[in-house]
C-alpha positions as CSV (number, residue, x, y, z in Angstrom):
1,X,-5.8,6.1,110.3
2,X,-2.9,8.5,109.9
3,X,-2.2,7.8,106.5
4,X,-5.8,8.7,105.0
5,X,-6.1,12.7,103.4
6,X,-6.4,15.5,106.2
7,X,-9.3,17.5,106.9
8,X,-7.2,20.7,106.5
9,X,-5.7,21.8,103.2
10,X,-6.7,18.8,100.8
11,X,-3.2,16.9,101.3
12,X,-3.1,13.6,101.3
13,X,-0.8,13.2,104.2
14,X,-2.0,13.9,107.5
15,X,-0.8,16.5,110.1
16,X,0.2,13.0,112.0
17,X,2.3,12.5,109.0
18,X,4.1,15.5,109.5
19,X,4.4,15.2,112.9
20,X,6.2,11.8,112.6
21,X,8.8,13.3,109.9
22,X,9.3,16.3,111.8
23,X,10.6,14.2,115.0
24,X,12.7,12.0,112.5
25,X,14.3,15.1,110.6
26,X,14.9,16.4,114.2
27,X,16.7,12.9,114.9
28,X,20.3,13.1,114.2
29,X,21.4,10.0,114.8
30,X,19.9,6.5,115.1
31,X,18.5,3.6,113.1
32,X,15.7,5.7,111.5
33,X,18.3,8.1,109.7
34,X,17.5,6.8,106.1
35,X,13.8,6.9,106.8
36,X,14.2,10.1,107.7
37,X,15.7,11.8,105.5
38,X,13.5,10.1,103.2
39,X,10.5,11.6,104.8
40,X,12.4,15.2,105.0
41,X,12.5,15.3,101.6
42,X,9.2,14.2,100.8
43,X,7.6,16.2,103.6
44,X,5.0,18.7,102.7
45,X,4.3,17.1,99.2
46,X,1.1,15.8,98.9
47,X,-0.6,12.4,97.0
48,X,-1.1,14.0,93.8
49,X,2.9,14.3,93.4
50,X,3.5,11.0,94.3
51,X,1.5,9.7,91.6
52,X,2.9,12.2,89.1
53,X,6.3,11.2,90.6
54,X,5.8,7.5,90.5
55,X,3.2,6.6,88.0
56,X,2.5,9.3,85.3
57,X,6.4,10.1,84.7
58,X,7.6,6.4,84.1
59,X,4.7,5.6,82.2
60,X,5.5,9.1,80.2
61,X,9.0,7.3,80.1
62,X,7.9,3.7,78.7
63,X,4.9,5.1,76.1
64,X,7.9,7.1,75.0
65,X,10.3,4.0,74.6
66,X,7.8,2.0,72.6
67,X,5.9,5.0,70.2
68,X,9.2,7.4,70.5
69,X,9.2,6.4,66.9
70,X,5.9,6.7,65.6
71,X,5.4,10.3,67.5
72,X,8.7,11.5,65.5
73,X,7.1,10.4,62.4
74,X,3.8,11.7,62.9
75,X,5.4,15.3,63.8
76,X,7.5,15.2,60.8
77,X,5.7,17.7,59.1
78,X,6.4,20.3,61.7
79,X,10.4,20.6,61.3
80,X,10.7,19.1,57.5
81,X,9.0,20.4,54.3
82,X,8.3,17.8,51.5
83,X,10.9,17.8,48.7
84,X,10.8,19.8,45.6
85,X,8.2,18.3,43.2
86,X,9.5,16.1,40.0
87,X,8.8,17.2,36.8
88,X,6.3,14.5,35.8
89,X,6.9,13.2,31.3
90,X,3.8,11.8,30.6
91,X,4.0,8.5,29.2
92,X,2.8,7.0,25.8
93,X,2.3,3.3,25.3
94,X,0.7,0.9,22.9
95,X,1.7,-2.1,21.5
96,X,0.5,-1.3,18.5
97,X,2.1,2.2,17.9
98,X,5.4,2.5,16.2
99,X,8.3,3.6,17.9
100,X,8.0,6.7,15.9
101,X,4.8,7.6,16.8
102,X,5.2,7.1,20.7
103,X,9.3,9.2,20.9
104,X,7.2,11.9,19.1
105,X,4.5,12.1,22.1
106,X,7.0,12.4,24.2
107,X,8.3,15.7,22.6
108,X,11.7,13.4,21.8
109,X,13.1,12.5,17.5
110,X,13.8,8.9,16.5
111,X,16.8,7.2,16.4
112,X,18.0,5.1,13.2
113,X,19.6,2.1,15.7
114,X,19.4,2.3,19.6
115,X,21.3,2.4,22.2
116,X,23.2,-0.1,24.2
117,X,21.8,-0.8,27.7
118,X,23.3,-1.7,31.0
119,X,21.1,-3.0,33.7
120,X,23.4,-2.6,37.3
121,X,22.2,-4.0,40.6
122,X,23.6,-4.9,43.8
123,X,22.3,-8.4,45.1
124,X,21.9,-9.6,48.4
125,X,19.5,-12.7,48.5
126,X,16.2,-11.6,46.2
127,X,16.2,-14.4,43.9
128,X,12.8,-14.7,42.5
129,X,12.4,-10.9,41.8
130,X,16.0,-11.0,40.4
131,X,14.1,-14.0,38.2
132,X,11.1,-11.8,37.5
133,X,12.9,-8.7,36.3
134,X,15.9,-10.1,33.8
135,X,13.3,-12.2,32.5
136,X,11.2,-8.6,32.3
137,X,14.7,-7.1,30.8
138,X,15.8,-9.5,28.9
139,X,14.7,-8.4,25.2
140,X,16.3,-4.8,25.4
141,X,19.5,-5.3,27.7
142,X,22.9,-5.2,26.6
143,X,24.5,-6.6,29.7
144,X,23.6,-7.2,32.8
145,X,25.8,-6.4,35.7
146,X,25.5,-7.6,39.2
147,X,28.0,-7.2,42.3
148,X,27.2,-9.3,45.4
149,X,29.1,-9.3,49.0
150,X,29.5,-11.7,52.1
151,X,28.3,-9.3,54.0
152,X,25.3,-7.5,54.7
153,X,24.8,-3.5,54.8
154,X,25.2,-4.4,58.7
155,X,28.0,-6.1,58.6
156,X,26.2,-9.6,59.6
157,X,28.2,-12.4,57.1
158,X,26.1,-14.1,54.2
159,X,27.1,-16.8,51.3
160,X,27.3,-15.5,47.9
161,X,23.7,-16.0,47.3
162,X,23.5,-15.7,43.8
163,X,27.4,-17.3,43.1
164,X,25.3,-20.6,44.0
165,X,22.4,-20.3,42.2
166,X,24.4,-18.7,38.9
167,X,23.1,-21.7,36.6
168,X,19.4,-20.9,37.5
169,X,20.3,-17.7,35.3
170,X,22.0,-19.8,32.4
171,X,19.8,-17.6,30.0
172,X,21.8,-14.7,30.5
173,X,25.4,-15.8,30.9
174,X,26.4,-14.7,27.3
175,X,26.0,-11.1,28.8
176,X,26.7,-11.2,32.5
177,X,29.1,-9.7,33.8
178,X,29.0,-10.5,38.0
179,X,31.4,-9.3,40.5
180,X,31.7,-10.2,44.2
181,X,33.0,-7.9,47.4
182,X,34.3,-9.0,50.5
183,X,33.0,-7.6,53.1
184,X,34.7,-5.2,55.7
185,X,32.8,-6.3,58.9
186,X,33.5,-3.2,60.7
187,X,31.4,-3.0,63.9
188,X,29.2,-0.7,64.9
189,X,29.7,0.7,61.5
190,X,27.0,3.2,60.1
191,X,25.2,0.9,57.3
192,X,24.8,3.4,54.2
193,X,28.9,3.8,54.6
194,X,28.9,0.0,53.9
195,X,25.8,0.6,51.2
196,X,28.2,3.3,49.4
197,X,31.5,1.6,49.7
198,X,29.2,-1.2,47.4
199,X,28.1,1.3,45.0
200,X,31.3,2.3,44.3
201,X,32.7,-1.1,43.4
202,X,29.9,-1.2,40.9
203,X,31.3,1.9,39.0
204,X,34.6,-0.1,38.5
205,X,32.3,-3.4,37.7
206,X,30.7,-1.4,34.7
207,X,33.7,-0.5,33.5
208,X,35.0,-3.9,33.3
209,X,31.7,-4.8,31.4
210,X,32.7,-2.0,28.9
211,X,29.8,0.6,29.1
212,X,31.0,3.9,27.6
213,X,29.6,7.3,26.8
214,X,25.8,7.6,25.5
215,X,24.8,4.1,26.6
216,X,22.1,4.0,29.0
217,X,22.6,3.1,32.4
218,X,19.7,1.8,34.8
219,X,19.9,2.2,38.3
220,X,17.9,0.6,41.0
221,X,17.6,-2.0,43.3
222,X,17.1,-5.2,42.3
223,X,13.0,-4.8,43.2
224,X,12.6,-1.6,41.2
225,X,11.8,-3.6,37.8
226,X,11.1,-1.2,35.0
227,X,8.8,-2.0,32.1
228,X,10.1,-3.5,29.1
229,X,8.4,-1.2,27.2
230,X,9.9,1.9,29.2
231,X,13.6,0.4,28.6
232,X,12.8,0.1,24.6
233,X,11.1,3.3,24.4
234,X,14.0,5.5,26.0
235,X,17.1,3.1,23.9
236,X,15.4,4.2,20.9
237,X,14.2,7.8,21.4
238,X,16.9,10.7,20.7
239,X,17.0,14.0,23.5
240,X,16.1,12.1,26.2
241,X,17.0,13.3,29.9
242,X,20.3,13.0,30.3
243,X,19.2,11.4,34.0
244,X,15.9,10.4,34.6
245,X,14.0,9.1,37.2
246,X,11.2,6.2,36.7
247,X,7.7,6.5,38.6
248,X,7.0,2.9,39.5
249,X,3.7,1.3,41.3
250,X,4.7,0.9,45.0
251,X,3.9,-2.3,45.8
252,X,4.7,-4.0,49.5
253,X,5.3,-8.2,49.9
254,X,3.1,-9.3,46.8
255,X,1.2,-7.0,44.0
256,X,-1.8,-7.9,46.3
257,X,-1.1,-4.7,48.3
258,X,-0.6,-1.2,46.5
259,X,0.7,1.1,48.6
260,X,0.8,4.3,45.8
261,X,2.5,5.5,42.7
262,X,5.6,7.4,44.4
263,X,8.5,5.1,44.2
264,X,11.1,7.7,42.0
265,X,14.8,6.6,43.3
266,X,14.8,4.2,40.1
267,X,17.0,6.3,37.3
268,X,18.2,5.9,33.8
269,X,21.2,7.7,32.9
270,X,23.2,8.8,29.4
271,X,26.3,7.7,30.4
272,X,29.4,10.3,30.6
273,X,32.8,8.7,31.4
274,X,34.3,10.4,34.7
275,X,31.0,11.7,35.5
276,X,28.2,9.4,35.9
277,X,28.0,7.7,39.3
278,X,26.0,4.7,40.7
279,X,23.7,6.2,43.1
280,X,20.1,5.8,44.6
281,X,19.2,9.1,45.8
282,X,17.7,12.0,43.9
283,X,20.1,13.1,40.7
284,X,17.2,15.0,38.6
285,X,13.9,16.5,38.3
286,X,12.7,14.7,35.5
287,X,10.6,11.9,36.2
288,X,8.7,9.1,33.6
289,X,5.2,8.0,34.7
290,X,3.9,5.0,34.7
291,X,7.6,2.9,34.4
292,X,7.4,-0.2,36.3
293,X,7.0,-1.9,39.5
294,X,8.5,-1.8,42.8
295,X,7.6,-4.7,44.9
296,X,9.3,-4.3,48.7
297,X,9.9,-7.0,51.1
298,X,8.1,-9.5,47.8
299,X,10.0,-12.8,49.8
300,X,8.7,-16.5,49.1
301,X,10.0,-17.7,52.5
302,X,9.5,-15.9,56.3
303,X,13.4,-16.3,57.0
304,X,13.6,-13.9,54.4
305,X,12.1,-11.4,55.6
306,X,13.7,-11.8,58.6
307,X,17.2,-11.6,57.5
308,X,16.3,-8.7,54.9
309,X,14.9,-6.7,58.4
310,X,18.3,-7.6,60.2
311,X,20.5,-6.8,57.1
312,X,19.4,-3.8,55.4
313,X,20.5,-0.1,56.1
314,X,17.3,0.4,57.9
315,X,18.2,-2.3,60.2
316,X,17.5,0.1,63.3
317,X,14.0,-0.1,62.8
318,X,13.8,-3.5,64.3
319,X,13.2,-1.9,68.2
320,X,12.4,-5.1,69.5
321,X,13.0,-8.9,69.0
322,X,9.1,-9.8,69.1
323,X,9.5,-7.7,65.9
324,X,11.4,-11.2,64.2
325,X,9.0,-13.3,65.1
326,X,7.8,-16.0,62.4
327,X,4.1,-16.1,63.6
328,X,3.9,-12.4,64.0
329,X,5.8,-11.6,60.4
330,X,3.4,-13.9,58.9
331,X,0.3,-11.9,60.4
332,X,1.4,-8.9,59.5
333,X,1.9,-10.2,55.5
334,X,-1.6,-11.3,55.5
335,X,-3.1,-8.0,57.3
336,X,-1.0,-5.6,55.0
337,X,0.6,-3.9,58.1
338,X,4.3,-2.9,59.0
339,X,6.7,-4.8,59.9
340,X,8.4,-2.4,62.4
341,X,5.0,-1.2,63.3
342,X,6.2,2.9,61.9
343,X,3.8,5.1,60.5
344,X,3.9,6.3,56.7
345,X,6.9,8.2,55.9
346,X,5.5,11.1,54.6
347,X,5.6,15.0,55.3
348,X,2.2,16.2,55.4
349,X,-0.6,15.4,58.4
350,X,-3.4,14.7,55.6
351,X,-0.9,12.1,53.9
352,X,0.3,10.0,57.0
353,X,-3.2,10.0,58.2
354,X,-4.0,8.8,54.4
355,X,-2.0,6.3,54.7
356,X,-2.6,5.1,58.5
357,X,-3.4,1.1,59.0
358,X,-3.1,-1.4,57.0
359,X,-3.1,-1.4,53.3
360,X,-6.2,-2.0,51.6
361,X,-6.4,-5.7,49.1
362,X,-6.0,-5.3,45.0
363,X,-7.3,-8.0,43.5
364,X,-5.7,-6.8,40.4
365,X,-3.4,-8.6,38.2
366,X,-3.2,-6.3,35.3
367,X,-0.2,-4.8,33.8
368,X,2.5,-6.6,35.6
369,X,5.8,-8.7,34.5
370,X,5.1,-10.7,31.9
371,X,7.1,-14.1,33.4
372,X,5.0,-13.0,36.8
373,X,1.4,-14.3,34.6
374,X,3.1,-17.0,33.0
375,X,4.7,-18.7,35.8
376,X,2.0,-17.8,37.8
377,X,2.3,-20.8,39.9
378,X,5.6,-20.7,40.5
379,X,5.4,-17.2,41.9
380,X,1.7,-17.3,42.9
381,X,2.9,-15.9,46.5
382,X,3.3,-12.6,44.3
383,X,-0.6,-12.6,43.7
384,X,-3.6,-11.3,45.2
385,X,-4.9,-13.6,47.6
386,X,-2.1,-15.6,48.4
387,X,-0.1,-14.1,51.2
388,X,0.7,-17.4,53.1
389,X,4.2,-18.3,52.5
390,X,5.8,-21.5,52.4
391,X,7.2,-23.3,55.3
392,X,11.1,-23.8,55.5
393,X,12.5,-26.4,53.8
């Protein structure tokens, strides 16, 4: 058969092969002319090519498509060095020490009264850890602000989440001051422009709820919930950091799953008129241990997660639609997995490898928000052991 490998010179396409593309390159004219220039070009390559031509190189191609992301990630460390290391404050906590006692660990004086306290967040549609952490706050704030849009970081429209649920939050009114945004729905706009034009309404909404110089300001997203404690033990200490970030436990959907102690963008600022910003991004080297919790993606309800994957800035990570799926978000809850199937953002090859595959179970439920343990019912989704969520109403 003239198609099978030749005896001479290991190719694939036999000398008969040849022979029938040489007469139709010497063909000028005729039906065959497409064929044959076909077969001119392809003359004297042999199988091996093909299959690196028509195989190997679009499945190169595809594995690219689908993993591009995860083989950027995993080569991270090769182009981008890991950031300059905090300055890590050692914290001091008993509930039996005085305040005293505990400012003077941490190298800082007493104050005879403390400060006033602003807790600011922007709020898209969290409303059980917005629950959890003014109920966590509640003792040591002064006022809480809160500035909410009708539209997404993406530019997708939403209702005014927590404008509709405001008198599930009647225990704070007396010292809320809430703000809403309309939404500029600019397609095709980059998301953190959207994120930032936010941030900067909330500068003008603190000044409407009167903060001024030497009060504290706390900034961090509405799942970054700092300690009680931490928030009463930096009002009443004197020469604290005039910025300074809080360690919190990295927790992703429920405290079930631990994923490390890293989470720093969390910050507490001395407030100076004309100078302090609302930011999330790195301000300081100074860094509290042991603050608080962050709890990512911690959603009572699948549709949730699915609108918080389409509407946050990292929107771009959702690569495919199978990625929205109810049944496959649900697995993925329950496993401890990603939900855009990434590897760990991190910048050395011993610490992505770390922290490759799922994330191991905690079946601890000590030291977290107080209202989490005594509404444990209400909120057991939050717990160990309970990763189905409930069905849509």
């Amino acid at each position: 058969m003239w198609w099978m490998m030749g005896e001479a010179g290991g190719h694939y396409c036999s000398k008969k092969t040849d022979d029938i593309c040489g007469a139709l390159c010497s063909q000028e004219t005729g039906r065959f002319s497409s064929f044959s220039r076909l077969c001119c070009a392809l003359r004297g390559v042999d199988m091996k090519t093909y299959i690196f031509l028509l195989v190997i190189v679009p499945t190169c191609l595809l594995a690219g498509y689908i993993h591009g992301q995860k083989i950027s990630y995993f080569l991270r460390p090769l182009w981008e060095s890991p950031p300059k290391p905090f300055h890590d404050i050692p914290h001091y906590h008993h509930s039996n020490a005085s305040m005293a006692t505990l400012c003077k660990l941490h190298g800082w004086g007493v104050r005879e009264f403390p400060r006033r306290v602003y807790d600011a967040v922007l709020f898209s549609n969290e409303l059980d850890i917005l629950s959890i952490r003014w109920r966590e706050l509640y003792p040591y704030i002064t006022q809480f602000v809160l500035l909410e849009s009708n539209s997404t970081f993406t530019g997708l429209p939403k209702p005014l989440v927590f404008a509709s649920h405001r008198d599930e939050f009647s225990f704070i009114e007396s010292r809320l001051t809430y703000g809403s945004l309309g939404g500029r729905f600019i397609k095709g706009m980059n998301p953190f422009y959207e994120e930032a034009y936010q941030r900067v309404a909330l500068d003008q909404l603190l000044r409407i709820a009167g903060i001024t110089d030497d009060d504290l300001l706390l900034m961090s997203d509405v799942d970054e919930i700092p300690s009680r404690h931490t928030i009463n033990l930096l009002r009443w200490c004197d020469e604290v950091p005039k910025i300074l970030h809080l360690r919190l436990k990295n927790y992703l959907y429920s405290f079930e799953f631990l994923v490390d102690n890293k989470s720093w963008r969390a910050s507490v600022h001395r407030y100076e008129t004309g100078k302090t910003r609302y930011a999330h991004y790195r301000q300081s080297d100074e860094i509290l241990a042991d603050a608080g919790w962050h709890c990512s993606f911690c959603f009572r309800r699948i549709s949730e997660f699915v609108f918080k994957m389409k509407a946050y800035s990292h929107s771009d990570r959702v690569r495919f639609r199978r990625f929205l799926n109810p049944e496959r978000v649900q697995r993925v809850i329950c496993k401890g997995g990603d939900l855009f199937d990434m590897l760990p953002e991190e910048y050395t090859f011993k610490d992505i490898i770390g922290k490759m595959g799922p994330i191991p179970h905690s079946f601890s439920a000590v030291h977290l928000p107080s209202y989490l343990l005594e509404n444990a019912e209400k909120y057991r989704f939050l717990l160990p052991g309970n990763c189905i969520r409930e069905k849509e109403c």
